[in-house]
C-alpha positions in Angstrom: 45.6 -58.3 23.1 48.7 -56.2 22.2 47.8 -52.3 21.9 48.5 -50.9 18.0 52.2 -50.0 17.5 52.7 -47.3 14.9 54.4 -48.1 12.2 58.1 -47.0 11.5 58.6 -44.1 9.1 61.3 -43.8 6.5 63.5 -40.7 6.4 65.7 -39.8 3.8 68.9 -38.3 5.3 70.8 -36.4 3.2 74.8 -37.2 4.1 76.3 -34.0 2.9 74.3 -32.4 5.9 74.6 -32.5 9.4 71.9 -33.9 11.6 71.0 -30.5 12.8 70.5 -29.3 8.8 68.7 -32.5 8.2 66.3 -32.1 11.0 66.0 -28.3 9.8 64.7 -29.7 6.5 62.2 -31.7 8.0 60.7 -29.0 10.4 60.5 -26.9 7.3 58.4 -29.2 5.9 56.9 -30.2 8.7 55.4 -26.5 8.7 54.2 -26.4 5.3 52.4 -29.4 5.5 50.8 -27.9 9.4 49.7 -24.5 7.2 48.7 -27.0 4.2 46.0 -28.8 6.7 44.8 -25.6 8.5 44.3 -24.0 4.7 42.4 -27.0 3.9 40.6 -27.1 7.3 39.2 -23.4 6.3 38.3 -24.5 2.7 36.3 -26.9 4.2 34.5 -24.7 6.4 33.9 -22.2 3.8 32.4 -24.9 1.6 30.3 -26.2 4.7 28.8 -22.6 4.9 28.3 -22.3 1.3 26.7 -25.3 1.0 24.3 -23.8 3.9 23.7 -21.2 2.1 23.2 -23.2 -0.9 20.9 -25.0 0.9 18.8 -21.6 2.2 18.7 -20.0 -1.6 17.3 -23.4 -2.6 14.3 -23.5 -0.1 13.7 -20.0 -0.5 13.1 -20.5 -4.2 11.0 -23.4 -4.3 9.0 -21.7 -1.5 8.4 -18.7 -3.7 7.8 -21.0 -6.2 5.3 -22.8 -4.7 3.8 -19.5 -3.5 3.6 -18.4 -7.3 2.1 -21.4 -8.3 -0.3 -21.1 -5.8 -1.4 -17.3 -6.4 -2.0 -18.7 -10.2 -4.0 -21.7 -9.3 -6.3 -19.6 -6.7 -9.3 -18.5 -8.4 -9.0 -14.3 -8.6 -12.8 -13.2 -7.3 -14.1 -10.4 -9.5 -13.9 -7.6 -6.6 -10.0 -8.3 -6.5 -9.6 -6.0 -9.1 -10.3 -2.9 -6.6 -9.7 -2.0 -3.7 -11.4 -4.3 -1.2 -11.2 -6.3 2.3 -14.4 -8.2 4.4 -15.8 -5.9 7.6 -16.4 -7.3 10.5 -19.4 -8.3 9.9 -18.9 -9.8 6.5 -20.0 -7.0 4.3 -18.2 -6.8 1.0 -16.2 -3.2 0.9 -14.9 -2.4 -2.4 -13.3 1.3 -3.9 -12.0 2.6 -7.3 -8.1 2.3 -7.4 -8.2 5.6 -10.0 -10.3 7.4 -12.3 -11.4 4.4 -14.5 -12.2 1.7 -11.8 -14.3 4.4 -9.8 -16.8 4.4 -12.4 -17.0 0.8 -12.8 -17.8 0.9 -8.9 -20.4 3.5 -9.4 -22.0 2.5 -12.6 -21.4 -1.7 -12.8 -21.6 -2.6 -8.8 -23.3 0.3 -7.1 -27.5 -1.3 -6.0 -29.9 -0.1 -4.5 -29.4 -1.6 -1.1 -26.0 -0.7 -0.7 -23.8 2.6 0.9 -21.7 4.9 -1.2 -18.4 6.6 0.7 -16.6 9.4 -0.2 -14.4 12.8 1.2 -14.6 16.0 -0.1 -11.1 15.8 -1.0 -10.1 14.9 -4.4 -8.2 12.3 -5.7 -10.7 10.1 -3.5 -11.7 6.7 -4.1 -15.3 5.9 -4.1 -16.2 2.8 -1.8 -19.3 0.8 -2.3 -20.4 -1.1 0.6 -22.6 -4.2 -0.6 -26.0 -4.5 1.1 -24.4 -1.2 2.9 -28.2 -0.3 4.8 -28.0 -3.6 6.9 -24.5 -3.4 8.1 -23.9 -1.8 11.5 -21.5 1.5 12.8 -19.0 -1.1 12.8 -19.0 -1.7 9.0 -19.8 2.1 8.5 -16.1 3.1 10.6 -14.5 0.3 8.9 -15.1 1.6 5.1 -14.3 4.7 6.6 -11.3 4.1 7.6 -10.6 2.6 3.9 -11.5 5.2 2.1 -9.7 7.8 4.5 -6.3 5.5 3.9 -6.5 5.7 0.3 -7.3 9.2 -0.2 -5.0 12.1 -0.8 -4.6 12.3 3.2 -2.6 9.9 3.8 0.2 11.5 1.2 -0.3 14.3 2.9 0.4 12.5 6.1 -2.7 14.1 7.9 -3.9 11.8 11.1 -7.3 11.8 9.8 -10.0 12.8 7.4 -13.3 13.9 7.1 -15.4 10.6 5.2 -19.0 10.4 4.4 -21.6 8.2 3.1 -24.6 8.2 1.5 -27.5 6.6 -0.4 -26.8 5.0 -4.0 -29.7 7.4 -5.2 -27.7 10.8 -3.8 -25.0 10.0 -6.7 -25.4 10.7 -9.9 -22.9 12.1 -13.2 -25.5 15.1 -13.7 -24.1 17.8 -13.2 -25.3 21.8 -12.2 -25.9 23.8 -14.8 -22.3 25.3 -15.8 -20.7 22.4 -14.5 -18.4 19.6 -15.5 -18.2 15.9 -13.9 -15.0 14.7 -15.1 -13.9 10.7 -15.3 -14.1 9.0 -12.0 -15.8 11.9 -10.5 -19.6 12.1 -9.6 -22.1 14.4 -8.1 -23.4 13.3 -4.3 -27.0 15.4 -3.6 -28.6 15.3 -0.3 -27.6 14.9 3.2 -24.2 13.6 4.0 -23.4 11.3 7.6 -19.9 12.0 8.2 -17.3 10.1 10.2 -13.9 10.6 11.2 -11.6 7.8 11.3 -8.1 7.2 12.2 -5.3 6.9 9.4 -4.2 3.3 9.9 -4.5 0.1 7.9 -3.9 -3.6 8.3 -2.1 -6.5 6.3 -2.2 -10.1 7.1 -1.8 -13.5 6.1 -4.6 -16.1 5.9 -3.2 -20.0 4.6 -0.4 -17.7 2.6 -2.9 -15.5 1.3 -2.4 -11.3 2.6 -5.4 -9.8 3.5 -5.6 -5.9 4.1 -8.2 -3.4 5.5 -9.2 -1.6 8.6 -7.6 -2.9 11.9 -10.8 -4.3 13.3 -11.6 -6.4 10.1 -8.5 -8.0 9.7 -8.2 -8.7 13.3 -11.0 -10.6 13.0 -9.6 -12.8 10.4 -5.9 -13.6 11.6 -3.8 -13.0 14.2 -0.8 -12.9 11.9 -0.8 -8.9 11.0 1.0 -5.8 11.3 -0.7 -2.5 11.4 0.4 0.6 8.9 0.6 3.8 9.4 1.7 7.3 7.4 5.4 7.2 7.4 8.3 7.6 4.9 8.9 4.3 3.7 8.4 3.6 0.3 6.2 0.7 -0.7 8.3 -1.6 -2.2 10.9 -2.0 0.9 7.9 -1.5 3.2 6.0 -4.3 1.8 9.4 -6.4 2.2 9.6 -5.8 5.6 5.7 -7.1 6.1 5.9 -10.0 4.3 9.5 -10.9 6.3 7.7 -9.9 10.1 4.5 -12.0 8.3 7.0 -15.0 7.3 5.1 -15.6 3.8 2.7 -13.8 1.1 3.0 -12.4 -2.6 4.8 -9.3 -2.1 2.6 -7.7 -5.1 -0.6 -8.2 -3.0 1.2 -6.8 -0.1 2.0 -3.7 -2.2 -1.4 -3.4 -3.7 -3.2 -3.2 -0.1 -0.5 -0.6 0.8 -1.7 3.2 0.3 0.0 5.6 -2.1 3.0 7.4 -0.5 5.2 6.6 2.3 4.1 4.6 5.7 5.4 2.3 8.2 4.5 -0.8 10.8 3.4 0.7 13.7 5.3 -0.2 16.7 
């Protein structure tokens, strides 16, 4: 079998020109047509990394999309509303976000059976814990440590807080004679158990769904998490940051577990 003989080529000479001028017009174009191919070799690439990046921009948005859709189609549980995580032990823990949704913890949610938490500090949410009186230290340091992080401390960057708790029948809206209870505020009566607990939180990610609360209680849920602390960081980029190290959530449930003020993810 005889090897493949190229072709011959056809070249146009032009007779008023010497060989040397001839050949001088085909290296000429010989050069245009070299920078021609490498131009068209580096469209190409460009296009190969814009279609990558085409490509990424396209999964991104059907994953948020499908993240959305998901966050619409999962029933919201009525405690969602507040502030609120799981303890340990599986206790329901739930606090006022302001003024309006500390009463509704007080006066809707607050039984018998359960634990009130508060600081002396205002600007504090109240946290309820449910069926408080069975739940062990653990529970009690966990809500805590919740209603510590959502205080006025933390803005104020302190490392910790004083926290107490008492008995649902110790809080009341009567107040002393000469004295005003204003919205979201109540009066506490009695002894007080106090606790001091460490300014640090938790967010993580269950099935694409972020958890937040003490260390301890999310620890218990996940693995995937990243632990907060006071810092300067303001929410919004902070929460980025968590749901990129957690590689998926709603980034408006990572901002609503954050605190108020600045923080970062503790090394």
């Amino acid at each position: 079998m005889q090897p493949d003989i190229p072709k011959p080529m056809d070249i146009e000479m032009d007779l008023q020109k010497s060989v040397d001028e001839n050949a001088g017009v085909y290296f000429d174009l010989a050069k245009k047509a070299k920078r021609k191919l490498q131009g068209a070799k580096d469209a190409f690439e460009q296009s190969k990394k814009k279609l990558v990046q085409l490509q990424q921009q396209e999964a991104a948005f059907w994953k948020e999309d499908e993240q959305k859709r998901h966050k619409q189609d999962r029933k919201r549980e009525w405690y969602e509303k507040f502030h609120w995580f799981i303890s340990s032990e599986g206790f329901l823990c739930l606090g006022g976000k302001d003024a309006t949704s500390n009463e509704l913890v007080i006066k809707k949610h607050l039984e018998p059976q359960d634990l009130v938490f508060h600081t002396d500090m205002a600007g504090s949410p109240f946290f309820v814990i449910k069926d408080g009186q069975k739940a062990s230290e653990i529970t009690l340091d966990e809500t805590a440590q919740a209603v510590a992080v959502y205080s006025k401390a933390w803005k104020l960057g302190h490392a910790t807080t004083d926290v107490f708790y008492v008995k649902p029948d110790q809080v009341t809206k009567e107040a002393r004679s000469g004295e005003f209870v204003a919205k979201g505020s109540f009066m506490v009566y009695g002894k007080t158990t106090y606790l001091h607990p460490k300014m640090e939180y938790a967010i993580g990610l269950i099935d694409n769904q972020i958890i937040g609360g003490p260390v301890s209680a999310v620890k218990k849920q996940t693995t995937n998490y990243l632990i907060v602390i006071v810092g300067d960081e303001k929410k919004s980029s902070l929460a980025k940051k968590i749901r990129a190290k957690l590689k998926g959530g709603d980034l408006d449930d990572i901002i609503a577990f954050l605190p108020a003020g600045g923080g970062e993810i503790k090394k």
